[in-house]
C-alpha positions in Angstrom: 17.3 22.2 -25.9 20.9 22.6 -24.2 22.2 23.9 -27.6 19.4 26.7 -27.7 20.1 27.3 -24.3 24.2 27.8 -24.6 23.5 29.7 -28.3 21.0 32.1 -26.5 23.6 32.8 -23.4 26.2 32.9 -26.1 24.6 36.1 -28.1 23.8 37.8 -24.5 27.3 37.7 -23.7 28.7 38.6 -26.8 26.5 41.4 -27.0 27.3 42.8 -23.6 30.7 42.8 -25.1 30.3 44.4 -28.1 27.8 47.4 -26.6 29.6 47.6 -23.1 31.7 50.7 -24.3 29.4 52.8 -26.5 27.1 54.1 -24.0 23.9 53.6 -25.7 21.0 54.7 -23.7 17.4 52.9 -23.6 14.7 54.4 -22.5 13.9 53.6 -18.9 11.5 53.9 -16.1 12.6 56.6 -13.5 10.9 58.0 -10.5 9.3 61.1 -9.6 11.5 62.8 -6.4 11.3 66.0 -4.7 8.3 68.0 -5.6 7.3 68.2 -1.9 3.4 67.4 -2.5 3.5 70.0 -5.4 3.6 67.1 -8.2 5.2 67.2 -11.4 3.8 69.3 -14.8 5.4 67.4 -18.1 5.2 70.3 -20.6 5.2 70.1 -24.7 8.6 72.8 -24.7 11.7 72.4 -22.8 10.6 75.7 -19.9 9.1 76.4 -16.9 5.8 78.1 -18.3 5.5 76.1 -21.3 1.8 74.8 -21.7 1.4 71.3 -19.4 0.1 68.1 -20.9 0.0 66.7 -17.4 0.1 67.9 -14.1 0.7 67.1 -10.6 2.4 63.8 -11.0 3.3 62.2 -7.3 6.6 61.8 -5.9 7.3 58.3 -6.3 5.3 57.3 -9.6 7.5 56.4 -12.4 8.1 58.2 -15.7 9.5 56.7 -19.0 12.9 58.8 -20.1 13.0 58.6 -23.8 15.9 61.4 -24.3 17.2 64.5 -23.0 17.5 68.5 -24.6 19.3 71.5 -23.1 16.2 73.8 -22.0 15.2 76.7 -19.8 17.9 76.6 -16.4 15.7 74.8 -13.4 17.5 75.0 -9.7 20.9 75.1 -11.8 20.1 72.2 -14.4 19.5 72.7 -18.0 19.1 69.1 -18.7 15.3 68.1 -19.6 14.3 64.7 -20.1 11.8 64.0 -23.0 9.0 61.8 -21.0 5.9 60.0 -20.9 3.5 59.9 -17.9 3.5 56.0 -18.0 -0.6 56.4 -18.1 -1.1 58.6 -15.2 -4.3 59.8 -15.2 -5.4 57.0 -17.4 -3.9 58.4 -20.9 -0.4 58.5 -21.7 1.0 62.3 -21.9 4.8 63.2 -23.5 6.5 66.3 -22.6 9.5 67.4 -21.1 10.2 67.5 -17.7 13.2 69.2 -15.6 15.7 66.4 -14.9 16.0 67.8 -11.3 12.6 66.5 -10.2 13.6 63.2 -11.6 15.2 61.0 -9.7 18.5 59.4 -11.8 20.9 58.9 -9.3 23.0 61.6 -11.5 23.5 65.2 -12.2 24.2 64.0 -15.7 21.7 63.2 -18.6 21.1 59.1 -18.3 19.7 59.0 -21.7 20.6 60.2 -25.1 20.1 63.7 -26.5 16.7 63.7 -28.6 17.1 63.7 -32.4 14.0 65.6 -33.4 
């Protein structure tokens, strides 16, 4: 059992190594900030009247980030993140919502830019 143990820590720190410097992005959960009771719309094109595939999502609940595109500017930010709705509303939606109502910790895209 130790064996297992040390080969499993072994790979985790190798790996850490070996990916430290290539910032690859996963897809991660991020929370819903500032839309002052408004809520969030995710939309299926990367603009601010582009048709919604969900709507009104609270401050606070959090969204998967799969990847980021260069859209329609939003309060200065072109960046918008490729989402799901994590099953609000009891489906799960995907769409694109404005990185500024996202809440990253950065300015910057956190995730890769989307391949399709």
């Amino acid at each position: 059992m130790k064996k297992i143990k040390y080969t499993i820590a072994s790979l985790a720190i190798a790996g850490s190594f070996l990916f430290a410097g290539q910032g690859v992005a996963q897809a991660a959960l991020y929370p819903v900030q500032k839309t002052n009771g408004a809520g969030l719309d995710i939309r299926k094109t990367p603009t601010i009247n582009g048709v919604r595939t969900e709507v009104n999502i609270p401050d606070g609940k959090k969204l998967w980030l799969y990847c980021y595109v260069k859209g329609e500017s939003y309060k200065g930010s072109t960046i918008w993140n490729y989402v799901d709705d994590n099953g609000y509303g009891g489906e799960f939606d995907y769409g694109y919502a404005p990185d500024y109502f996202i809440k990253t910790g950065t300015s910057n895209p956190v995730v890769d830019y989307c391949s399709f």
